[in-house]
N, C-alpha and C positions, 0 to 999 in steps of 0.2 A: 804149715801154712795151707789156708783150703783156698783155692784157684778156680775162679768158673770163666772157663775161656769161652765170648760168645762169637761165633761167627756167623757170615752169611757165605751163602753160593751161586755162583752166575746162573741167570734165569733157564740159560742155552741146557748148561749141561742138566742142571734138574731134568729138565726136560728130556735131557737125551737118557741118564737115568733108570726115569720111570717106565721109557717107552722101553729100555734092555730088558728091565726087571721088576715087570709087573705085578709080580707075585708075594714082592718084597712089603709092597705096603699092607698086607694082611697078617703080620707077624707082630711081635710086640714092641718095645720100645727099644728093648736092650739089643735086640735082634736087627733091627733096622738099620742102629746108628753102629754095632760091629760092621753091619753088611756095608755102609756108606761110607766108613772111615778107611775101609778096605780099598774103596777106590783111589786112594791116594791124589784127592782133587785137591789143589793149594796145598795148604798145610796139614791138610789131615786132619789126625788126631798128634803128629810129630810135638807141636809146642807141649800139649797138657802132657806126653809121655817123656820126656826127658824134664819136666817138672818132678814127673810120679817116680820118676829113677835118680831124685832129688830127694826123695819123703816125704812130698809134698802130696798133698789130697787135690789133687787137679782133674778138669773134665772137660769135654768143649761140649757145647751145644750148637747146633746149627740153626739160626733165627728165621729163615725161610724157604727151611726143608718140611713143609708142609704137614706129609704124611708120618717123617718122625716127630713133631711138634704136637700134631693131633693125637699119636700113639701114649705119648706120655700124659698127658691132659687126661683123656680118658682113664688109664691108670691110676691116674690121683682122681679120679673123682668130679672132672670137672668139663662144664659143658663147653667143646672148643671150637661150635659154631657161635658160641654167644661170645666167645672173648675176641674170636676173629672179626665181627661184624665194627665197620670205620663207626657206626650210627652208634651202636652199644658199648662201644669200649670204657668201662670205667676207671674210675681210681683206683690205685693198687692197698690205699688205707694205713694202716698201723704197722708199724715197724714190732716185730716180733718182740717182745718182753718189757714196750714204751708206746704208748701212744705218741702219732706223729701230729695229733690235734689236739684238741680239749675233749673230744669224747672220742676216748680210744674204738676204735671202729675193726674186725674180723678179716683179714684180707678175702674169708670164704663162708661165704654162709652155708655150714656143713651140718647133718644133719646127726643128733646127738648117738642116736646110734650107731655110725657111722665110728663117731673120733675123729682123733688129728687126724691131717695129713700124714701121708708115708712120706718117711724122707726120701730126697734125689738120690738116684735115680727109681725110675719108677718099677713099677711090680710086672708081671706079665700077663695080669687076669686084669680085668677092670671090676671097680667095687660093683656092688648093689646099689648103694644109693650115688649121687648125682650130685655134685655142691654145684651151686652157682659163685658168680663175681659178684663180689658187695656194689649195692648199689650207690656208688658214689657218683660227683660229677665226673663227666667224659673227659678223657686227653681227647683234645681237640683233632678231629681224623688229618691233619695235617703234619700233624705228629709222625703220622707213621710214613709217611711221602718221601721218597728220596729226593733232597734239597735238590736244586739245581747248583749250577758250579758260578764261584765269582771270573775265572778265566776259562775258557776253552777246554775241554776238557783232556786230560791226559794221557798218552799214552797207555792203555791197558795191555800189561803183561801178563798174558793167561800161563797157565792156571792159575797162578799164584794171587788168593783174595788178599795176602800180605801187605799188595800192593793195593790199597781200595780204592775201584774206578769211579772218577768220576759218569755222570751222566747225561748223555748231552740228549738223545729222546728214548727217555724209557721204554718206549714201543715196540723200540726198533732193536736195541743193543741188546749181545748178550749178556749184557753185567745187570740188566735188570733184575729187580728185585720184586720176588711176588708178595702180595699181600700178606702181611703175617701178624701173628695175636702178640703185641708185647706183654699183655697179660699174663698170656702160657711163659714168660721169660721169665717177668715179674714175679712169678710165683715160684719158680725155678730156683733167683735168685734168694727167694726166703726162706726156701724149704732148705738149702743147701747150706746157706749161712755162710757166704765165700768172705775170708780176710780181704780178697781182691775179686774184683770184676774185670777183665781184660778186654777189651774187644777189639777185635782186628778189623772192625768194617764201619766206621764212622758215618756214612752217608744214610745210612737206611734209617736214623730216625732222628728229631728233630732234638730241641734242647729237653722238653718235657718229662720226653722216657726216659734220659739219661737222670734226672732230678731224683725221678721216682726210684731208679738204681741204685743211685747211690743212699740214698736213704739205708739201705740192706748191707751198705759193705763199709769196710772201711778204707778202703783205695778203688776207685775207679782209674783203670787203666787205656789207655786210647793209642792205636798203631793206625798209621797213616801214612802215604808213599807216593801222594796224587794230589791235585790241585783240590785245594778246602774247598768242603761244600759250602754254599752262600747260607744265609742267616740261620748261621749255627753262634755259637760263643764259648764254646767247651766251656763255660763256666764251671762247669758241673765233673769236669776231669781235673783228676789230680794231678796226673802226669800223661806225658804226651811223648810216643817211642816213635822214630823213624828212620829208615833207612835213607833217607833224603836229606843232606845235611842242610839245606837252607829252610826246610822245616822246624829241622832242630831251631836253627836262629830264628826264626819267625817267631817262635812261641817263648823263647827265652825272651825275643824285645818286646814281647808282649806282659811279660813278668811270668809265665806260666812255665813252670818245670817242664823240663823237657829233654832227651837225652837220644843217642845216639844209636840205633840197631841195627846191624845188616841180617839182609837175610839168608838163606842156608840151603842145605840139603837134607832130608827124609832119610835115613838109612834104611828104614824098612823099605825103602821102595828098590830095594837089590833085590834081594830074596823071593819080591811079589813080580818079577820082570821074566822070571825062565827063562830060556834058552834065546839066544838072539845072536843073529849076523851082523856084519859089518856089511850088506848087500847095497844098502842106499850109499851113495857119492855126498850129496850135501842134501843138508833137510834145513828146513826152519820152522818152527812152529809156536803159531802166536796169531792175535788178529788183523785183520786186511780190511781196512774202508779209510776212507780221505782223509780223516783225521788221523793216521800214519803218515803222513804226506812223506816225510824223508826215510819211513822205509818202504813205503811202496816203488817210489824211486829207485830204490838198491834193489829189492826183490827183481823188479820189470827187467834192470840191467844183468844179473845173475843169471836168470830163468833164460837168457839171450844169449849166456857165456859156460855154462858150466852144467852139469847135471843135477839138475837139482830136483827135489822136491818138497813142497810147499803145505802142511796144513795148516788148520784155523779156519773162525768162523770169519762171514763178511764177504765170500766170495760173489754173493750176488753182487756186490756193490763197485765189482770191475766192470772196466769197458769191454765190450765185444772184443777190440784189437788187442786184449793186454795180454800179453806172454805168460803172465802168471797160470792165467786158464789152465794150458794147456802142464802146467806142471803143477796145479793144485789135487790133493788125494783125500778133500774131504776134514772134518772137524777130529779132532783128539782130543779127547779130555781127561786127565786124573793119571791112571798105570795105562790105558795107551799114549798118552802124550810121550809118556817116559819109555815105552818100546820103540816110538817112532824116532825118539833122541838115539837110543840103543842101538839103532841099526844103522845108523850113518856114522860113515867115517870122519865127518867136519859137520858139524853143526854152526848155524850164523846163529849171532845177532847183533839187533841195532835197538837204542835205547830211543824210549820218544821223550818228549818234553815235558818239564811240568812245574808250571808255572807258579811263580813265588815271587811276590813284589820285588824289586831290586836287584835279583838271581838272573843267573843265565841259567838258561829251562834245561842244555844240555851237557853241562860240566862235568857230569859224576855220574860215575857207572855204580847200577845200583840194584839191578831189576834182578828176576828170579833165573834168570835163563842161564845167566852166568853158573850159576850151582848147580843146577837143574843136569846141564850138556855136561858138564866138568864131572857130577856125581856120579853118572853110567858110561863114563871113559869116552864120550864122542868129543875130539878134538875141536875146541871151540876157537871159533876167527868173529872178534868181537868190536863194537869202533872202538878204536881209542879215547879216553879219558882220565881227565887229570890224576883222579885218585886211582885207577884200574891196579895200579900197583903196589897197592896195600891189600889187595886182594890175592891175586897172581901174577908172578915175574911174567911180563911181553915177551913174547920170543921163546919160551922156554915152557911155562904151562900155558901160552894162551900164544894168539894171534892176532893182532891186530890191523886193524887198516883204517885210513881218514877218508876217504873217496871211494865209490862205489869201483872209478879202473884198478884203485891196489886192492880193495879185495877181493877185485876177480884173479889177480894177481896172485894174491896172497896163497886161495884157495888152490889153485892150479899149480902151484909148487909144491902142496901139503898133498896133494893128487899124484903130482910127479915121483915124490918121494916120500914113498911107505915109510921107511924108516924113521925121517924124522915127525912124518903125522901122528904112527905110531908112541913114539918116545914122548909127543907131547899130550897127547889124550890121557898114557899113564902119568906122568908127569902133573897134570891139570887133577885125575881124579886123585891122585896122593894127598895133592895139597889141599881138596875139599872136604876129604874123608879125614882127613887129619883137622883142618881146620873149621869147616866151615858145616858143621853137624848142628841139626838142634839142639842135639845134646849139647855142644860146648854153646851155643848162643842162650840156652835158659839157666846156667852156672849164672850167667852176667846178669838173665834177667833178674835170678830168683836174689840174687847180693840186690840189684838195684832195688825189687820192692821190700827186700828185709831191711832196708836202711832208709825207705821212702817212713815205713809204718815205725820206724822207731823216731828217725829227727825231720821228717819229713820229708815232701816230695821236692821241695825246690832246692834244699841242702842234700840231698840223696843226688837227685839230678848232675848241682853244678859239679859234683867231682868224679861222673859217670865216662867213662872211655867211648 
């Protein structure tokens, strides 16, 4: 089965990135996205690789990582300030060996002595000649806009794009999304010929792109974890994965297949961690601005009670008086986030909300942090939640607490006593390393879409765990 997993990356960390490794975007295509995957920011490259150690033909793209998107473009031939411009963006045309009109139309206008396109992924030299985008009519540049949210937007659990944030001002947030060519996708998806399109980032483009996607595939696959974007209709997905169970139900009362995935832990991000103490007392790392409102609350009471230390973006958006200040160390993204987990002995966390007609916003624990802390043995004290226990036994690999006084509580007895902190952080990574691997979560995916493309996605779905 061939697999084109698309994702997107928070605006912040690009940003933070290009500024580490300036050098990077002068390299080729292949070169770029080993070097980027290597950061272990969200998921990686973890999904398409425990696909590929399935026999599966898996890849991910990153949809608005810029300088690897313009690196592959140019490799194939094709001009990537003309497919990135909102004014110029054309139709992506004929569906490879069918026209998808009455007059079958080139998705490239390449020049004869040139040839076909190279297949995905691209080469390391860029050709002699130049293909343009057929000129078709435009996807309307609103297409490419990250939709606005129909409720408040959700809790963003960084790093993990698993979870896809909503957006409440693109300006401002780091889950922003840069401009990016769905064209350079489009063409990605044609050149590659995926049985499936997967994407883990739903917000970044409107019904349109998705239309033209699926055209190329024969399952469009859709991962979401956050309050739906507004005038979307996933018409155009065939199935609909989340780690949010009252998404799962939303989309099933909609009639739309839809099925059940938690998410996991990276094993390669052991091996890419080196050497590391237990020096930090309590860390937490994730984002801080108002819209956290119940865990800024707990952070304010912590940082007042225990030793803690705090990264993530957003800290301008504290008050002068907030105690976090003075125990904030700054942004983490990718394999530092994962050393800054590594080095504390108790790592928090607290789930935000995310809002679903009918649902209570904070029922189910679900977010990445749980694996994330668990994966590099930092003893995790996490709020309680109804399903928390189909994950990890309370008490024994994990800790919980309801109110910001027990888990100062909670923390300060895991402080008091090595012994049992100890016991539960191995205890916690056991049971993540054992269970909660991408490897063992793409076994389910790769059954779910082998049974979506034989009887379908809604009969695949309703008998999905």
């Amino acid at each position: 089965m061939r697999i084109l997993i698309a994702d997107t990356y928070y605006g912040a960390f690009l940003d933070d990135y290009r500024r580490r490794h300036p050098d990077v975007a002068r390299c080729g295509y292949e070169e770029q996205h080993a070097h980027l995957m290597a950061q272990h920011f969200g998921t990686g490259d973890a999904p398409a690789a425990g696909l590929r150690a399935l026999g599966c033909e898996a890849r991910t793209v990153v949809l608005n990582a810029a300088s690897l998107q313009r690196a592959w473009a140019l490799e194939h031939g094709l001009d990537p300030d003309e497919g990135a411009d909102p004014g110029r963006v054309q139709s992506f045309g004929a569906e490879r060996g069918r026209s998808a009109s009455a007059t079958p139309v080139s998705p490239l206008q390449i020049s004869e002595s040139r040839g076909s396109a190279q297949e995905f992924p691209g080469r390391t030299h860029a050709p002699e000649v130049r293909a343009t985008f057929s000129q078709q009519p435009a996807i309307p540049s609103a297409a490419l806009d990250p939709p606005a949210t129909v409720n408040p937007p959700a809790t963003v659990n960084p790093p993990s794009i698993l979870n896809a944030p909503s957006i409440l001002n693109p300006s401002a947030s780091p889950a922003r999304k840069s401009r990016w060519s769905p064209l350079i996708f489009l063409e990605q998806v044609r050149q590659f010929r995926p049985d499936v399109v997967y994407v883990q980032e739903l917000s970044i483009a409107r019904d349109e792109v998705w239309r033209r996607v699926k055209e190329h595939t024969r399952l469009l696959v859709g991962q979401v974890a956050c309050s739906l974007p507004a005038a979307r209709t996933f018409a155009h997905h065939d199935l609909i994965l989340s780690s949010w169970p009252p998404i799962v139900s939303h989309f099933r009362e909609l009639g739309k297949a839809a099925a059940h995935l938690r998410l996991a832990f990276d094993l390669a991000v052991l091996p890419a961690l080196g050497e590391s103490q237990r020096r930090d007392g309590v860390v937490f790392v994730g984002g801080l601005s108002p819209v956290h409102g119940e865990r800024m609350r707990l952070l304010e009471a912590l940082c007042r009670a225990v030793p803690m230390r705090v990264f993530g973006y957003g800290a301008e958006t504290l008050p002068a008086d907030s105690a976090i200040r003075a125990c904030h160390g700054g942004e983490r993204w990718g394999i530092e986030m994962y050393r800054a987990l590594a080095a504390a002995k108790v790592a928090v966390n607290c789930h935000g909300a995310i809002e679903v007609a009918g649902h209570d916003p904070l029922r189910y624990a679900n977010n990445c942090r749980l694996f994330e802390a668990t994966g590099v043995a930092a003893a995790l004290v996490t709020d309680d939640k109804e399903n928390l226990g189909e994950m990890f036994e309370p008490g024994v690999e994990v800790a919980t607490y309801r109110s910001a006084g027990e888990c100062v509580e909670v923390i300060a007895e895991l402080l008091r006593r090595e012994d049992r902190r100890a016991a539960m952080a191995a205890a916690g990574q056991r049971r993540t390393l054992g269970e909660h691997t991408y490897r063992r979560r793409m076994k389910d995916v790769l059954a779910l879409l082998g049974d979506a493309l034989r009887c379908g996605p809604v009969e695949a779905a309703s008998v999905a765990v």
